[in-house]
Gaussian input, Z-matrix of N, CA and C with variables (Angstrom, degrees):
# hf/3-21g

backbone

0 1
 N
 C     1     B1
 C     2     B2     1     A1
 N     3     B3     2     A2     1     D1
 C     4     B4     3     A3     2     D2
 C     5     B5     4     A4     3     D3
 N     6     B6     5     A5     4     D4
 C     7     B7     6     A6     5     D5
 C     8     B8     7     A7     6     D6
 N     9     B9     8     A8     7     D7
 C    10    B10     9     A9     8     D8
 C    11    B11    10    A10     9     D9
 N    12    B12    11    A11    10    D10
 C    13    B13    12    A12    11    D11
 C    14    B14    13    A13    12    D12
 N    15    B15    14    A14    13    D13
 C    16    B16    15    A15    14    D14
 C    17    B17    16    A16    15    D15
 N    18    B18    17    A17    16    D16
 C    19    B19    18    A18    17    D17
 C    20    B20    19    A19    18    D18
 N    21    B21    20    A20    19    D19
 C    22    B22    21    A21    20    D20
 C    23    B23    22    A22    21    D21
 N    24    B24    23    A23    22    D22
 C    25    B25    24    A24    23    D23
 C    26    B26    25    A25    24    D24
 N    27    B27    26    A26    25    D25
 C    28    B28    27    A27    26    D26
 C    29    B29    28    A28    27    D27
 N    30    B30    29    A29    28    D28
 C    31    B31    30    A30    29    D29
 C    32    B32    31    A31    30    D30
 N    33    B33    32    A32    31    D31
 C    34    B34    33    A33    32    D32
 C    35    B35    34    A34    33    D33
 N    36    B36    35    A35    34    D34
 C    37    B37    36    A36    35    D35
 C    38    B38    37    A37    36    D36
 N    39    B39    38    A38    37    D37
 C    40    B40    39    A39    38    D38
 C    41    B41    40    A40    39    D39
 N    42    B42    41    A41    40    D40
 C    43    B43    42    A42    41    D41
 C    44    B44    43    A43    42    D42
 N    45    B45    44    A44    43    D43
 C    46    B46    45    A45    44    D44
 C    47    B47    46    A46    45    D45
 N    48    B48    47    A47    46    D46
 C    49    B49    48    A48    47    D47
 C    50    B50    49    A49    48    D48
 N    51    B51    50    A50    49    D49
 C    52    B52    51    A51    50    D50
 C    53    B53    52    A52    51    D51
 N    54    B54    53    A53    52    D52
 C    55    B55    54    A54    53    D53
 C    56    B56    55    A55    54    D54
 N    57    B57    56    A56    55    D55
 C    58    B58    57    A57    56    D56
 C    59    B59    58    A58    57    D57
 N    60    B60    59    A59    58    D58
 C    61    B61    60    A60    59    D59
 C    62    B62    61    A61    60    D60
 N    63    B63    62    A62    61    D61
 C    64    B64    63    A63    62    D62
 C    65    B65    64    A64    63    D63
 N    66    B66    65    A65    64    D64
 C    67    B67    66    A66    65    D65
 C    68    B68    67    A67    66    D66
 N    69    B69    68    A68    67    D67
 C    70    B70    69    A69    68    D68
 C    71    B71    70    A70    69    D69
 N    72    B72    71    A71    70    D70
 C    73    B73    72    A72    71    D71
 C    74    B74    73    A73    72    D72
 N    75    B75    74    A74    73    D73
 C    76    B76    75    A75    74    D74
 C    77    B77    76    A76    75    D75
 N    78    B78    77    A77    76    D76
 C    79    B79    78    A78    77    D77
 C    80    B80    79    A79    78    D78
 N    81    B81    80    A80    79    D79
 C    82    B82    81    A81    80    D80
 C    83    B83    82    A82    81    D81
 N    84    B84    83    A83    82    D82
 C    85    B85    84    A84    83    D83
 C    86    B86    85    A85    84    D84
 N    87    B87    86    A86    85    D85
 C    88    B88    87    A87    86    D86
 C    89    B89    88    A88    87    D87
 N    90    B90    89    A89    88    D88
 C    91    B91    90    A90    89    D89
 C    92    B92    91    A91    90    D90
 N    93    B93    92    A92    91    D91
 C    94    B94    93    A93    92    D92
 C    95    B95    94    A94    93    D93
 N    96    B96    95    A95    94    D94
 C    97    B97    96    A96    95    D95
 C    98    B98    97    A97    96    D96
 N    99    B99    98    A98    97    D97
 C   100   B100    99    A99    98    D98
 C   101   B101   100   A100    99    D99
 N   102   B102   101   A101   100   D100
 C   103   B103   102   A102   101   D101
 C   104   B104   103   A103   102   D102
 N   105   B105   104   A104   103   D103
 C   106   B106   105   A105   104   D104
 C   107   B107   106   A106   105   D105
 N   108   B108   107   A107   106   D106
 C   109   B109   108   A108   107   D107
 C   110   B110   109   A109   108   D108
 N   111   B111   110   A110   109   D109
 C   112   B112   111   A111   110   D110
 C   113   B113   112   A112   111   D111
 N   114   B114   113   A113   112   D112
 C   115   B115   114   A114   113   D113
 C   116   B116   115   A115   114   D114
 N   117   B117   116   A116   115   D115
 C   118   B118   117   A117   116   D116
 C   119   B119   118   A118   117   D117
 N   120   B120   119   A119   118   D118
 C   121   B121   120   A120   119   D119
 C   122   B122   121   A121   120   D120
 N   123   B123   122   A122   121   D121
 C   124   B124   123   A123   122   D122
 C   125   B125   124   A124   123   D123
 N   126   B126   125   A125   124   D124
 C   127   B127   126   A126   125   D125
 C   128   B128   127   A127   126   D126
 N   129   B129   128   A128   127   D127
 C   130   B130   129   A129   128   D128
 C   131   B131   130   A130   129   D129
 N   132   B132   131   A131   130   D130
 C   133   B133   132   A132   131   D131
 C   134   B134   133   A133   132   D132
 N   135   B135   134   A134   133   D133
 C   136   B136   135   A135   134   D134
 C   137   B137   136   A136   135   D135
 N   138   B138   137   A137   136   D136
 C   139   B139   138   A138   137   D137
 C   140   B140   139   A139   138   D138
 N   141   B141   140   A140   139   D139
 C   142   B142   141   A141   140   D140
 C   143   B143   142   A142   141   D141
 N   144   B144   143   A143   142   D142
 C   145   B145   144   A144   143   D143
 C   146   B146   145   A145   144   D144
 N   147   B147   146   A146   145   D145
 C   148   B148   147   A147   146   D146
 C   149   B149   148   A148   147   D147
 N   150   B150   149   A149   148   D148
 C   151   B151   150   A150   149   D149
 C   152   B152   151   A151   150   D150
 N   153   B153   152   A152   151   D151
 C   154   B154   153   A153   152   D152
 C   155   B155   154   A154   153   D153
 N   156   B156   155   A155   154   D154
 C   157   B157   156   A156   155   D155
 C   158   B158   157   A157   156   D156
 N   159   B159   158   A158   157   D157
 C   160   B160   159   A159   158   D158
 C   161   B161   160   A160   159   D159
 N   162   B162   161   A161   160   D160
 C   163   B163   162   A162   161   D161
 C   164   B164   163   A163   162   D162
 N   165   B165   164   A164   163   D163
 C   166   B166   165   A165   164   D164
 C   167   B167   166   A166   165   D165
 N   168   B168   167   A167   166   D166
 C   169   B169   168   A168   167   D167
 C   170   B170   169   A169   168   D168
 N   171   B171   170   A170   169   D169
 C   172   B172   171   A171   170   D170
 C   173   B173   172   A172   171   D171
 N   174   B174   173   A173   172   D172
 C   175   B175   174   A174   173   D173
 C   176   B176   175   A175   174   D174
 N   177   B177   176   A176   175   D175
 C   178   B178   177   A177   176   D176
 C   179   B179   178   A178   177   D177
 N   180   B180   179   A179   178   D178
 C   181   B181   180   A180   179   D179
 C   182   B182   181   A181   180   D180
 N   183   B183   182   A182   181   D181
 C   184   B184   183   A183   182   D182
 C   185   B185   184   A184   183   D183
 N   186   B186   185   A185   184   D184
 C   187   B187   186   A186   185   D185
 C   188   B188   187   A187   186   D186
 N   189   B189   188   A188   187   D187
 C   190   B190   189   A189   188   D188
 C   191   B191   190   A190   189   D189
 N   192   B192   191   A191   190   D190
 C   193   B193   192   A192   191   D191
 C   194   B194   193   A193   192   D192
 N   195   B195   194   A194   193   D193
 C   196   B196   195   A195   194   D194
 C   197   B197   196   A196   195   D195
 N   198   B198   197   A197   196   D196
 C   199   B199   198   A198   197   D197
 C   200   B200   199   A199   198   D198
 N   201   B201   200   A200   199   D199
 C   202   B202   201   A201   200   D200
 C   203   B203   202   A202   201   D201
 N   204   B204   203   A203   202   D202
 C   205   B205   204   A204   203   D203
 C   206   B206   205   A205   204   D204
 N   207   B207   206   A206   205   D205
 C   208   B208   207   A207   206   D206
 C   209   B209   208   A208   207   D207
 N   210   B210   209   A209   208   D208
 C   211   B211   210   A210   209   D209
 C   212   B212   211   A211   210   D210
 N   213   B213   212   A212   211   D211
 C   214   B214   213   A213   212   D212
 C   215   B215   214   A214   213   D213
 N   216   B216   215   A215   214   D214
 C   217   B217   216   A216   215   D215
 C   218   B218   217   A217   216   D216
 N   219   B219   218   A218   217   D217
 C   220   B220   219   A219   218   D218
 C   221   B221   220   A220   219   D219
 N   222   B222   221   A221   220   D220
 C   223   B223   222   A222   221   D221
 C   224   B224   223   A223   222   D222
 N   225   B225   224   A224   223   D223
 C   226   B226   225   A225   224   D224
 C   227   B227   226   A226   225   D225
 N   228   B228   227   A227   226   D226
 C   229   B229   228   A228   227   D227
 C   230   B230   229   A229   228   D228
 N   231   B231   230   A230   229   D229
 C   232   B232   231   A231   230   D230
 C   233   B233   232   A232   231   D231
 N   234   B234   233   A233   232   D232
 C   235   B235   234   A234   233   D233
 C   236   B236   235   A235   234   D234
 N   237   B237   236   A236   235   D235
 C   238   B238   237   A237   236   D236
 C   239   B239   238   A238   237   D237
 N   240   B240   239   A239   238   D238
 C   241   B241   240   A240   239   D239
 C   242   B242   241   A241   240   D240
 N   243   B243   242   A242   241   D241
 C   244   B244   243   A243   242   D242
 C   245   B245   244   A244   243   D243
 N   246   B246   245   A245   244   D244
 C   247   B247   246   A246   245   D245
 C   248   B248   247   A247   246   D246
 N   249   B249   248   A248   247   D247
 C   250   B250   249   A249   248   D248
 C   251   B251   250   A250   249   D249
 N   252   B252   251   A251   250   D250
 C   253   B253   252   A252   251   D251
 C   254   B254   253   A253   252   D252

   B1=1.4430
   B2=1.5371
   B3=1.5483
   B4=1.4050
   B5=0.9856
   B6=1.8625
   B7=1.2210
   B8=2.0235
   B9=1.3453
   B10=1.1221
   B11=1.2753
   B12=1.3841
   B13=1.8296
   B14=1.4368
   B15=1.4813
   B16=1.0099
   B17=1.4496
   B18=2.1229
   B19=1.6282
   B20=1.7528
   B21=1.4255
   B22=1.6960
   B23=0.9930
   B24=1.4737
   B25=1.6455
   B26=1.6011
   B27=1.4726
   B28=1.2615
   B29=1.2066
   B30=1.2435
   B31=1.5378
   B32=1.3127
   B33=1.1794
   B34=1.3534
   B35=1.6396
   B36=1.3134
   B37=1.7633
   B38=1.2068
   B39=1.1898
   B40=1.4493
   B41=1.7805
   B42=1.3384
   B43=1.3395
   B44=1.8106
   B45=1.1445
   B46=1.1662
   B47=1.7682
   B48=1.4862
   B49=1.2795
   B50=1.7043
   B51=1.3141
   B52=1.3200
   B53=1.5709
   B54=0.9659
   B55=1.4278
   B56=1.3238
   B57=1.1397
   B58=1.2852
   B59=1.4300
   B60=1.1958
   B61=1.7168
   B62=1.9660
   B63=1.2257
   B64=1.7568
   B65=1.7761
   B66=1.8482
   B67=1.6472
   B68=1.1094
   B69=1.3816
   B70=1.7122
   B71=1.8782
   B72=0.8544
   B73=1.7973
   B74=1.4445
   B75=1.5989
   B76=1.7565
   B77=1.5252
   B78=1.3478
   B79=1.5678
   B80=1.6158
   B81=1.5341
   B82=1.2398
   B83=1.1785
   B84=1.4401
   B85=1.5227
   B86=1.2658
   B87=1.1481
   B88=1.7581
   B89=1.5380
   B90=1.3374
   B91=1.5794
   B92=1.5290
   B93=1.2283
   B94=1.1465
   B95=1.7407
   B96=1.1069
   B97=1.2993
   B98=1.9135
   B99=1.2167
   B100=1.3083
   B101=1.8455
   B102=1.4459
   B103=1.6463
   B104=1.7102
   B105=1.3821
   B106=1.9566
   B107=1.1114
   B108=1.5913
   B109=1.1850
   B110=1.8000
   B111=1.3117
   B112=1.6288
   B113=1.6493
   B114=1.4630
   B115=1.7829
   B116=1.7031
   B117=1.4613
   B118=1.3169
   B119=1.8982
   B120=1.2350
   B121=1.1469
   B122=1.7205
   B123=1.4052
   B124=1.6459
   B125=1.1605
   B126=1.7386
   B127=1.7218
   B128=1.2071
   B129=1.1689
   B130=1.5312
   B131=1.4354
   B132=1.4173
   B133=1.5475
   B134=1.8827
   B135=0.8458
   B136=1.8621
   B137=1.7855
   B138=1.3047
   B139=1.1969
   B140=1.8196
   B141=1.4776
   B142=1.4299
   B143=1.1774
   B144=2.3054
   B145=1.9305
   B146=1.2397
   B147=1.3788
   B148=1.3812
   B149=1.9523
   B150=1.4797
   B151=1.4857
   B152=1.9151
   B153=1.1871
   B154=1.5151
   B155=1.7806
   B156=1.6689
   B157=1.1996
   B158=1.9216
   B159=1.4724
   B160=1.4362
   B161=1.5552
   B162=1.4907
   B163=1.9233
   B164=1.7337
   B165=0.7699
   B166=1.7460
   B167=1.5379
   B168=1.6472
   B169=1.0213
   B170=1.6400
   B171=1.2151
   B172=1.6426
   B173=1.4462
   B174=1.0982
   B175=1.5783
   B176=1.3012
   B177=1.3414
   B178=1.8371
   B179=1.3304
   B180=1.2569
   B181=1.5325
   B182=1.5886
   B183=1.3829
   B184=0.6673
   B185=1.9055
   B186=1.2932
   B187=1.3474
   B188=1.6480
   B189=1.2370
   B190=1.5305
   B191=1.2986
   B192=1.7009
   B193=1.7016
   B194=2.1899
   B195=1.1240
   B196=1.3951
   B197=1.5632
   B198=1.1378
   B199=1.6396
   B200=1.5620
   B201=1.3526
   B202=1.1005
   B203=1.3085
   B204=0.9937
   B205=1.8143
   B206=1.9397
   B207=1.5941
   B208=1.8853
   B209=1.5187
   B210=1.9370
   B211=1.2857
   B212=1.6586
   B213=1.7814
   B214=1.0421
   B215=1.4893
   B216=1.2051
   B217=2.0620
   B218=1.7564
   B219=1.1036
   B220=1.6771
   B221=1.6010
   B222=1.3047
   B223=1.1187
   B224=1.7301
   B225=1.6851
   B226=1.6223
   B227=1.8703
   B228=1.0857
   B229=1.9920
   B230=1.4365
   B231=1.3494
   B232=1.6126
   B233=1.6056
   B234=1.3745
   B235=1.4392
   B236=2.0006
   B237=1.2621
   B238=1.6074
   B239=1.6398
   B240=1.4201
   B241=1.4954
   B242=1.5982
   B243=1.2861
   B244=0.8321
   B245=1.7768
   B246=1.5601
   B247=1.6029
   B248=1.4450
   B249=1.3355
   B250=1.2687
   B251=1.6335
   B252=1.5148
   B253=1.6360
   B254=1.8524
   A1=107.68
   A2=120.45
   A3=115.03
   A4=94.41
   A5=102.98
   A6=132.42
   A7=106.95
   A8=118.92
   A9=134.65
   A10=125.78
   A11=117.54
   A12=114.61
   A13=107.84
   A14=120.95
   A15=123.67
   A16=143.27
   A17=117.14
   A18=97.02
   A19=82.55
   A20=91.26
   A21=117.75
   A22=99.57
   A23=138.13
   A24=143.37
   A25=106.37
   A26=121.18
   A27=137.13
   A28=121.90
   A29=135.66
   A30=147.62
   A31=139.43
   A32=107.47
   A33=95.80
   A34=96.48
   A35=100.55
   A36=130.63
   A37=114.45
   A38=143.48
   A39=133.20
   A40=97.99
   A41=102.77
   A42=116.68
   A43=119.30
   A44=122.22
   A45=146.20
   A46=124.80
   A47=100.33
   A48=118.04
   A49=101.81
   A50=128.95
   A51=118.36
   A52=130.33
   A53=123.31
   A54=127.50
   A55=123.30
   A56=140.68
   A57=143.26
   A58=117.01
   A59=118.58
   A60=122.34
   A61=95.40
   A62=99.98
   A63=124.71
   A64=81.46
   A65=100.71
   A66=115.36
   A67=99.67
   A68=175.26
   A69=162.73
   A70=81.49
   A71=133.15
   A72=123.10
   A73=105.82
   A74=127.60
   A75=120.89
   A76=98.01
   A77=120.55
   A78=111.99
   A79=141.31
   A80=99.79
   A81=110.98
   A82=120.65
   A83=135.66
   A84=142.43
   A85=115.11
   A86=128.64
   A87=111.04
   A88=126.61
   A89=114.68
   A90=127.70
   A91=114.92
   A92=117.92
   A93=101.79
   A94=139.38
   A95=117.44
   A96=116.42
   A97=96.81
   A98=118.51
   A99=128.33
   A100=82.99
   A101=104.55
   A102=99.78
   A103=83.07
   A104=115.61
   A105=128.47
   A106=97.66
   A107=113.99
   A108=120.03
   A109=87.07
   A110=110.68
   A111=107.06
   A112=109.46
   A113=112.99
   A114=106.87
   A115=91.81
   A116=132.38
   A117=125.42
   A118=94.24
   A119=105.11
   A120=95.98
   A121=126.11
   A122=93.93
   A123=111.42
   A124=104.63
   A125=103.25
   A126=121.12
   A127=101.18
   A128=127.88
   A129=137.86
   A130=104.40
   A131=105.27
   A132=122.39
   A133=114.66
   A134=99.55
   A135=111.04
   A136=99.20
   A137=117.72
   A138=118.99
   A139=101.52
   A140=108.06
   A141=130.27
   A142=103.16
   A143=105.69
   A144=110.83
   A145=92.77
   A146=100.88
   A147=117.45
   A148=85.45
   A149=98.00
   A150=105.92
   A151=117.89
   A152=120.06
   A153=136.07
   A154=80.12
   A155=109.74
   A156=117.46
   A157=99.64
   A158=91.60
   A159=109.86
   A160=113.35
   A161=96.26
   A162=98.14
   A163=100.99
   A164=110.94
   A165=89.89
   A166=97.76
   A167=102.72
   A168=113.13
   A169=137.79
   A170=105.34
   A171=118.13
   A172=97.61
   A173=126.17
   A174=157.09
   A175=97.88
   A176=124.94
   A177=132.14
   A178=128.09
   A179=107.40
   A180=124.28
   A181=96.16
   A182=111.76
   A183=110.62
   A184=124.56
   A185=134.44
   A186=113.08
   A187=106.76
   A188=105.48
   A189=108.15
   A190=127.51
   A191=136.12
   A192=93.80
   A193=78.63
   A194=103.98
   A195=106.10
   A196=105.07
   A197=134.46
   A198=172.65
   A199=85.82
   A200=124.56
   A201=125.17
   A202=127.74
   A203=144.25
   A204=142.19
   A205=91.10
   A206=97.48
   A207=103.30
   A208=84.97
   A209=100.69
   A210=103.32
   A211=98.97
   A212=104.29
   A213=112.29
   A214=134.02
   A215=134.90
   A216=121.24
   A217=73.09
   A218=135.96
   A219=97.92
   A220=122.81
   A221=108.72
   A222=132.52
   A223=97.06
   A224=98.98
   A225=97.63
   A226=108.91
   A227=83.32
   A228=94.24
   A229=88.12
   A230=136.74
   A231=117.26
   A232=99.86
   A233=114.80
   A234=97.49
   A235=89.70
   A236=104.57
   A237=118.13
   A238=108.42
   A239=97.39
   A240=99.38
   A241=109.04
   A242=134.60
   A243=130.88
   A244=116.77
   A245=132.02
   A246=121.69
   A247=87.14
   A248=130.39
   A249=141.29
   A250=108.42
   A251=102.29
   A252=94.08
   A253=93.53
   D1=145.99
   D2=-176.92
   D3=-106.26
   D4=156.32
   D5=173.42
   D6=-97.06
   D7=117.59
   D8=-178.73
   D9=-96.54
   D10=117.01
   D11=160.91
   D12=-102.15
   D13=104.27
   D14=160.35
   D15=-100.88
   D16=118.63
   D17=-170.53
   D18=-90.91
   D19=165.55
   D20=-175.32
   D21=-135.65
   D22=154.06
   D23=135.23
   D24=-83.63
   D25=129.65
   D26=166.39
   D27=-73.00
   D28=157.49
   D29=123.08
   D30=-55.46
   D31=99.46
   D32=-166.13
   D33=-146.71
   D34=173.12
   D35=-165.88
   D36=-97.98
   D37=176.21
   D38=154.51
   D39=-77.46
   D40=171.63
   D41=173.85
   D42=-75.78
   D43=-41.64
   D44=160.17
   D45=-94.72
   D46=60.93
   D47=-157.77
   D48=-73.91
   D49=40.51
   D50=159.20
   D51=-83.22
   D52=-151.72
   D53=167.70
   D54=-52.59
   D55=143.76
   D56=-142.02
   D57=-178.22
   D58=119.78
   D59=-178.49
   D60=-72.88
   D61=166.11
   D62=-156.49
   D63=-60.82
   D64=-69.36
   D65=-179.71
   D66=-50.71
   D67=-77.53
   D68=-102.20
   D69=-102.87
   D70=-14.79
   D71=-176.88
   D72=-100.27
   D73=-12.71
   D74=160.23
   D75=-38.11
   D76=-81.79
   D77=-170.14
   D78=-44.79
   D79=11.97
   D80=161.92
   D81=-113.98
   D82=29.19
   D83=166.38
   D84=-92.57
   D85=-6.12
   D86=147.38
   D87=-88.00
   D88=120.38
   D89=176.61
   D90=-31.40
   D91=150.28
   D92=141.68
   D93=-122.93
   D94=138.47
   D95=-130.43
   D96=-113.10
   D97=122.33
   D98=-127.30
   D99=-130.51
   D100=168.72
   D101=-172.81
   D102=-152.52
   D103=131.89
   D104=165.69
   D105=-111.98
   D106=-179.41
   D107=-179.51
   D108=-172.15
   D109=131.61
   D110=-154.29
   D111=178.24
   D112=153.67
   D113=-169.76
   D114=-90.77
   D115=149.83
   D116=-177.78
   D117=-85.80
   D118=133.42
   D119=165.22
   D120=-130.17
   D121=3.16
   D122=160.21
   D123=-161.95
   D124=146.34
   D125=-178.79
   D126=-126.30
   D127=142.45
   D128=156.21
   D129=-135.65
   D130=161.99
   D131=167.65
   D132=-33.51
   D133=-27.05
   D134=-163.21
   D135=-106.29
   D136=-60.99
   D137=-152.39
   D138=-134.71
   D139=148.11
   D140=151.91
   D141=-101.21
   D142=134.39
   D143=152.19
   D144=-106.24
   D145=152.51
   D146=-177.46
   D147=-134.08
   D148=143.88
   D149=157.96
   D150=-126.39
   D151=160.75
   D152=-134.31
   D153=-92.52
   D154=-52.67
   D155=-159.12
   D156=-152.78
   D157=150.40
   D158=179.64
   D159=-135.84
   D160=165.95
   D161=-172.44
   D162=-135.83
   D163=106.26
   D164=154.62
   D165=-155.21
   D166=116.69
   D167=174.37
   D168=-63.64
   D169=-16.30
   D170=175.28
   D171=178.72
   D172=177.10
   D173=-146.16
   D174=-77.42
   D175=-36.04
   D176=173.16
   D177=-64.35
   D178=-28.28
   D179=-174.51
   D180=-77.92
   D181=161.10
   D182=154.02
   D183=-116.25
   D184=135.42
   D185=-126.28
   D186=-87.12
   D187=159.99
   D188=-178.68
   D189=-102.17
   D190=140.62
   D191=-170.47
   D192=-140.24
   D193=162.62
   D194=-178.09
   D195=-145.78
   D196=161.83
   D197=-82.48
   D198=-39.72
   D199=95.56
   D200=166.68
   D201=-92.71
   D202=157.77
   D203=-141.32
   D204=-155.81
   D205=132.57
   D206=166.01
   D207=-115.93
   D208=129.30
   D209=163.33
   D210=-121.74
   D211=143.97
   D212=168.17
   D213=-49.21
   D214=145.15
   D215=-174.68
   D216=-90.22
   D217=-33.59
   D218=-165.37
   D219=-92.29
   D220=14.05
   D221=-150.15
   D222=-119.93
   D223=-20.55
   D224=-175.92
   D225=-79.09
   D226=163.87
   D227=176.38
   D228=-110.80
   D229=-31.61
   D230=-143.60
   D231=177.55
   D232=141.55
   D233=170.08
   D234=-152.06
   D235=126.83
   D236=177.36
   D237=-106.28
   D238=135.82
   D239=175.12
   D240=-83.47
   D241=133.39
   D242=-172.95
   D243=-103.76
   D244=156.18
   D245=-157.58
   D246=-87.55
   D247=166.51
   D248=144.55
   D249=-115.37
   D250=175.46
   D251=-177.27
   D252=-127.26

């Protein structure tokens, strides 16, 4: 299983998401550009899951993985394989 560093650009809102003239929304055209770090545990054409943390205690289990994240491939900036030992 790989170990992933992934930067992403997000979606996001303003913070004070009320009403707003056309000009007061220029200052939301830079991304923001977000960094994971996670085992891949499904790929498709569209999307990488990555999870935070995994369990499998021996060969019987079957393995467990928790706070898992879908990041978009078009949405990525960069993705590094990272070493494990």
């Amino acid at each position: 299983m790989k170990l992933l560093h992934i930067a992403w650009y997000d979606h996001f809102s303003p913070s004070d998401n009320g009403w707003r003239s056309f000009k007061d929304l220029d200052e939301f055209t830079t991304p923001l550009l977000c960094e994971s770090v996670g085992w891949l545990v499904k790929e498709t054409p569209f999307l990488r899951v990555i999870v935070a943390s995994r369990y499998a205690p021996d060969d019987n289990w079957e393995p467990l993985a928790a706070r898992a994240m879908v990041v978009l491939k078009k949405a990525t900036k960069k993705v590094t394989v990272l070493k494990t030992s």
